[in-house]
C-alpha positions in Angstrom: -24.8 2.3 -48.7 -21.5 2.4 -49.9 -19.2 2.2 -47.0 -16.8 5.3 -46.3 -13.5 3.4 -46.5 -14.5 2.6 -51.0 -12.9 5.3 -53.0 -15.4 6.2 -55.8 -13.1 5.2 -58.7 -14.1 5.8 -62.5 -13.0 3.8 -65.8 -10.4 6.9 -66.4 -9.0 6.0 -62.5 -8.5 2.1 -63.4 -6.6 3.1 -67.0 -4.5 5.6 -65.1 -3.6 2.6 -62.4 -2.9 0.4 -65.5 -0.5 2.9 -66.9 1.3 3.3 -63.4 1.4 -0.8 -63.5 2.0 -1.9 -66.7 3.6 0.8 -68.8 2.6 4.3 -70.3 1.0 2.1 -73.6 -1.4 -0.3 -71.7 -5.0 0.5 -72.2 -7.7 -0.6 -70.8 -10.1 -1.7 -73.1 -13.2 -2.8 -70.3 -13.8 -2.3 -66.8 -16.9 -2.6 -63.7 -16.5 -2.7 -60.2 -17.0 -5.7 -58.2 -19.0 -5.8 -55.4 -19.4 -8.3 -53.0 -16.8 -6.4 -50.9 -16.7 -3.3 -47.9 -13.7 -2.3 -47.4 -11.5 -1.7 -50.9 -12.6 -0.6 -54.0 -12.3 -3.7 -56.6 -12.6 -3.7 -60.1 -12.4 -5.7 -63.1 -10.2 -4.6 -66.1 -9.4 -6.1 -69.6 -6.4 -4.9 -70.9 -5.6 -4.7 -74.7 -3.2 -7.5 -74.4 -6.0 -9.5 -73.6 -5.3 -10.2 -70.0 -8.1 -9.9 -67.4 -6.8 -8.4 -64.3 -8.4 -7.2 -60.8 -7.9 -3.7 -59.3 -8.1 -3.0 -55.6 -7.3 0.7 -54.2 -7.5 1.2 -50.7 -9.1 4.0 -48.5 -7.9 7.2 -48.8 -5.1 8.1 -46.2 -7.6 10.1 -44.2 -10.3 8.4 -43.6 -10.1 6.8 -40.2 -9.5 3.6 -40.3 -10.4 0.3 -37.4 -7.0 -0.4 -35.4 -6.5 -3.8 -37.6 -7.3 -1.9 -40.9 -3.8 -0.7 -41.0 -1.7 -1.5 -44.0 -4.8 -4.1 -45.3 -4.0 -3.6 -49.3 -0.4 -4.5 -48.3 -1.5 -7.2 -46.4 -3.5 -8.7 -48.9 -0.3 -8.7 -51.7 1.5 -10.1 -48.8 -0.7 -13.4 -48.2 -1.3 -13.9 -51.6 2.6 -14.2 -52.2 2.9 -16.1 -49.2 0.5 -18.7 -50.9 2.0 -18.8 -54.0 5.6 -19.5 -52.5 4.6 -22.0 -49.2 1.4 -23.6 -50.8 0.5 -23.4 -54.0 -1.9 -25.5 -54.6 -4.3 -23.2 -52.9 -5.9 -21.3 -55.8 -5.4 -17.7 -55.0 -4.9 -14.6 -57.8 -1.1 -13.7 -58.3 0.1 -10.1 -57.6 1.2 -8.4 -61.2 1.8 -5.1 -59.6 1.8 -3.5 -55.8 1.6 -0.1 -55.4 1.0 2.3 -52.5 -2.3 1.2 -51.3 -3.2 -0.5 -54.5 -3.2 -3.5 -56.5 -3.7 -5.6 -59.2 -3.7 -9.1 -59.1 -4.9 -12.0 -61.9 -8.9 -12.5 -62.2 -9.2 -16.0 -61.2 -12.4 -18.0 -62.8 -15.8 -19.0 -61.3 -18.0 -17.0 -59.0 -18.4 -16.3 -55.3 -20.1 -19.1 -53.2 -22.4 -16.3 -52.5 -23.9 -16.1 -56.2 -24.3 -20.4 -56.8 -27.7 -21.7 -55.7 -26.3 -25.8 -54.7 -24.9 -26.4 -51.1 -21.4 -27.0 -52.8 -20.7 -29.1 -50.6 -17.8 -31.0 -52.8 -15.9 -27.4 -53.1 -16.6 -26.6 -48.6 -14.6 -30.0 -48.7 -11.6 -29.0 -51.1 -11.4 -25.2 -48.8 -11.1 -27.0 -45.8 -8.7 -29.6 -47.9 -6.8 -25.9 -49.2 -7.0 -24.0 -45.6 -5.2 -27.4 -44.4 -2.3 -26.5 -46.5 -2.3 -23.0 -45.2 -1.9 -24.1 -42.1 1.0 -25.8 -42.5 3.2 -22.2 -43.0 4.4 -21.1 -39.9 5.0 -17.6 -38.5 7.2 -15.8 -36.3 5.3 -14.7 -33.9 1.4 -14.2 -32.9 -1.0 -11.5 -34.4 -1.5 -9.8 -37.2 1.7 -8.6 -39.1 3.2 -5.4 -38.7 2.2 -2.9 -36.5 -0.8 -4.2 -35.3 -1.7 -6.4 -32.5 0.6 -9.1 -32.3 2.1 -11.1 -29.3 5.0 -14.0 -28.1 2.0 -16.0 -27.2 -1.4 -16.6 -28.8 -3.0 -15.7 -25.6 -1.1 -12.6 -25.5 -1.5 -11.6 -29.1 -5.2 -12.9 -29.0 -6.0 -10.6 -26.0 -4.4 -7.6 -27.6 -6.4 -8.2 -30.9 -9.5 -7.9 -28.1 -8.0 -4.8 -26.4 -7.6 -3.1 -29.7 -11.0 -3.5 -30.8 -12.3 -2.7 -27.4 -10.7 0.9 -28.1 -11.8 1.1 -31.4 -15.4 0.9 -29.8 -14.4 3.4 -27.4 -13.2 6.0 -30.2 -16.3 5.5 -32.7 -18.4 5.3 -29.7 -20.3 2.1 -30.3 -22.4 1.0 -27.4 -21.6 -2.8 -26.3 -24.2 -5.4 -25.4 -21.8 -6.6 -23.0 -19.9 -4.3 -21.0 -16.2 -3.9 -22.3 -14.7 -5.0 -18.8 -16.6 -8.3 -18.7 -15.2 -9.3 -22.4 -11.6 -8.6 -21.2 -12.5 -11.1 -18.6 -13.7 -13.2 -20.2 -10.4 -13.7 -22.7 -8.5 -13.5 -19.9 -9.7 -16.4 -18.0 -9.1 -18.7 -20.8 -5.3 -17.7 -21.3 -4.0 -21.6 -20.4 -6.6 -22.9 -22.8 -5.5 -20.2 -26.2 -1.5 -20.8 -25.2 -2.2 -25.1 -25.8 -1.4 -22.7 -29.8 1.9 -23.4 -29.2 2.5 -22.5 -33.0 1.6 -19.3 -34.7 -0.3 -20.7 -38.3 -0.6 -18.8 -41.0 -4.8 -18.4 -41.3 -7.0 -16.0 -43.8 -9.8 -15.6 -41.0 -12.4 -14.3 -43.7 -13.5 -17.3 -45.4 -17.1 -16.7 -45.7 -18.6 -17.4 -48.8 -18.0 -14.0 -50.6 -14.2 -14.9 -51.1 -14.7 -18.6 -52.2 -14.8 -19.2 -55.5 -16.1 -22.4 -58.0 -16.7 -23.5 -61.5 -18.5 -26.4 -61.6 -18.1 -28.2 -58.2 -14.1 -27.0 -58.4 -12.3 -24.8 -55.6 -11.2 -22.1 -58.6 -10.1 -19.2 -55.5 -9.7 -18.1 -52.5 -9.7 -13.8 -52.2 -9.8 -11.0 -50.0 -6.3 -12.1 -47.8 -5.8 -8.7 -46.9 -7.1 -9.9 -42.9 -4.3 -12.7 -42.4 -2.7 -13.4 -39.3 -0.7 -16.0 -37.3 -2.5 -18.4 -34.8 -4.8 -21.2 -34.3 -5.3 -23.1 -37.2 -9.4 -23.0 -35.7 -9.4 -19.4 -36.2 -10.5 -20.2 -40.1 -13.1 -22.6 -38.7 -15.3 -19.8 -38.1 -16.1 -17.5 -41.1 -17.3 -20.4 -43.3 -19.8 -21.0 -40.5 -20.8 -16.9 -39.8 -23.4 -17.2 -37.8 -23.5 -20.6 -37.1 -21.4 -22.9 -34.3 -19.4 -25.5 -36.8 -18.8 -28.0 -33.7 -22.6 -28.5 -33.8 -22.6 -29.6 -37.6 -22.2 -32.9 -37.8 -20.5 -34.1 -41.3 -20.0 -30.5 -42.5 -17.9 -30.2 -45.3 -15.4 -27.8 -44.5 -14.7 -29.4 -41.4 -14.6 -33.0 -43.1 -12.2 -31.8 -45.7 -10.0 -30.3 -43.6 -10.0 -33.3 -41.1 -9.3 -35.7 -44.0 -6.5 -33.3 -45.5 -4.9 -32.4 -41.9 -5.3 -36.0 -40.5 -7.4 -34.9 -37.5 -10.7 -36.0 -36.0 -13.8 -34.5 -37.4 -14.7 -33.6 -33.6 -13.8 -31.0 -31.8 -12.4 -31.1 -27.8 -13.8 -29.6 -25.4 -10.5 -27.3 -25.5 -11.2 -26.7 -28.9 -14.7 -25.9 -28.4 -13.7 -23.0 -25.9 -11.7 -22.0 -27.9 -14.1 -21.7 -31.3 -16.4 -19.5 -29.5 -13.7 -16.9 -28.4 -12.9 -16.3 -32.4 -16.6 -16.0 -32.6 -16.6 -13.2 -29.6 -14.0 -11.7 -31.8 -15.6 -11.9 -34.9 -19.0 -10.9 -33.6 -17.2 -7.7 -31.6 -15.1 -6.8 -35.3 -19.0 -6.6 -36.9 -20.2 -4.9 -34.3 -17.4 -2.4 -34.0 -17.5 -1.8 -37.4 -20.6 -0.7 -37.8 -20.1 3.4 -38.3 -16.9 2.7 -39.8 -18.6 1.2 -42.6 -21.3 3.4 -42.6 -23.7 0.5 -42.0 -27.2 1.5 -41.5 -29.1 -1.9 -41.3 -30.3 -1.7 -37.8 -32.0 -5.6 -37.7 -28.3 -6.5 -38.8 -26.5 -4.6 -36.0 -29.1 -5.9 -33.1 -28.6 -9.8 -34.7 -24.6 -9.4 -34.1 -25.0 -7.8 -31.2 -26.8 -10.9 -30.0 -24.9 -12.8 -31.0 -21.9 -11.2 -29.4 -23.4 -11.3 -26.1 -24.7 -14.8 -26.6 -20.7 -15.8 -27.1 -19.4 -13.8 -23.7 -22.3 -15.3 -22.0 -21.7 -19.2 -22.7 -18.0 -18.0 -22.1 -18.5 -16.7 -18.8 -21.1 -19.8 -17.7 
């Protein structure tokens, strides 16, 4: 089902975003919508000038949107220029054109993760060898950017990230496997351990395989920016691993690449464990809440993350 927050765009929408970007005369000469995505509508486009280019329009202004949702389009033409200026050697698509809740960006080459049959191992090692450069650009403060949960402490920003999905639960009335009280407790009690985040890094937090892309054992992209935001480098640790606990996979390649790039151990402390499973109780609780946002009606998904969620609070809490 296509989620709620997808304008239903046409070829006669993407030519009328071309003109608005690139002139009254540019024409579109070929266009089809990506998918792979939830939140944005995406498209391809081939103008007549012969460049390949990448639409995305955001949801409509009134369709209700998550607490973090806020501003996402601008968000994402915001990391990608971040990239470009502070590290770029990471492959990301360069902004042509930013409008108001729209888009368009270069089509990079190569294809998701998600499409390619081989482990790719060699190109999990160059992303963790990329999100290692990422790293390295430093915010101004904790939390996502703008107005959206942020804080002067990673403990403080990461606990208002919780408390803002905690409410979005409340408003879309999604039932929690856990009691809402017990995860605020449960973030709470391991303030000391998130504030050893003494620096706010920039991370992408949505690195699953969807937004990685390859040609031929090569790291050709990294997409979908638009949920950025500055803290623990190990925040990024967890998407390429949805699902999954990366400190229990020994010789994995996104942690090796990173390791080897960053000039850390491969290992993770016990600290650093903790601290992995809270951005899964985040991530889990963002899936979760999301559900009638998104229109998602795939009830053997929503009981697996809701597991999962609980799971997470519960070796928290032990």
């Amino acid at each position: 089902m296509r989620s709620p927050t997808q304008r239903e765009l046409g070829g006669d929408d993407v030519a009328a975003y071309a003109r608005a970007a690139f002139g009254e005369t540019a024409a579109v000469v070929d266009c089809a919508e990506l998918s792979g995505g939830g939140f944005a509508a995406v498209w391809r486009a081939r103008l007549a000038d012969g460049r390949d280019v990448v639409l995305k329009v955001g949801p409509d202004g009134d369709v209700p949107l998550l607490r973090y949702e806020a501003g996402m389009i601008e968000s994402e033409a915001c990391y990608f220029r971040l990239i470009e200026q502070r590290a770029p050697r990471v492959p990301v698509p360069r902004v042509l054109h930013h409008g108001d809740g729209w888009l368009f960006t270069t089509l990079l080459p190569g294809a998701a993760l998600t499409e390619l049959d081989s482990p790719q191992d060699g190109v999990r090692e160059q992303l963790g060898a990329a999100m290692a450069a990422v790293h390295e650009v430093t915010g101004d403060r904790f939390g996502y950017p703008g107005p959206r949960p942020q804080g002067a402490t990673w403990s403080g920003a990461f606990a208002a990230m919780v408390d803002a999905m905690l409410a979005d639960a409340e408003d879309w009335q999604v039932a929690l496997p856990v009691p809402a009280d017990a995860i605020r407790t449960v973030v709470a009690s391991y303030a000391e351990v998130l504030d050893e985040v003494t620096r706010p890094a920039l991370v992408h937090f949505d690195l699953w395989d969807g937004n990685v892309l390859a040609v031929d054992g090569r790291l050709t992209g990294v997409v979908d920016g638009e949920r950025y935001l500055y803290g623990d480098p190990l925040v990024d640790f967890v998407s390429p691993a949805v699902t999954r606990r990366i400190e229990e996979e020994p010789d994995n390649a996104f942690v090796r690449g990173y390791a080897r790039a960053a000039g850390r151990p491969e290992t993770f402390s016990p600290s650093e464990r903790r601290r992995l499973a809270l951005y899964r109780l985040y991530l889990y609780l963002l899936m979760h809440v999301e559900v009638p946002s998104r229109a998602i009606d795939d009830q053997r998904r929503v009981e697996y993350i809701a597991r999962l969620l609980a799971e997470e609070v519960g070796l928290l809490s032990a």
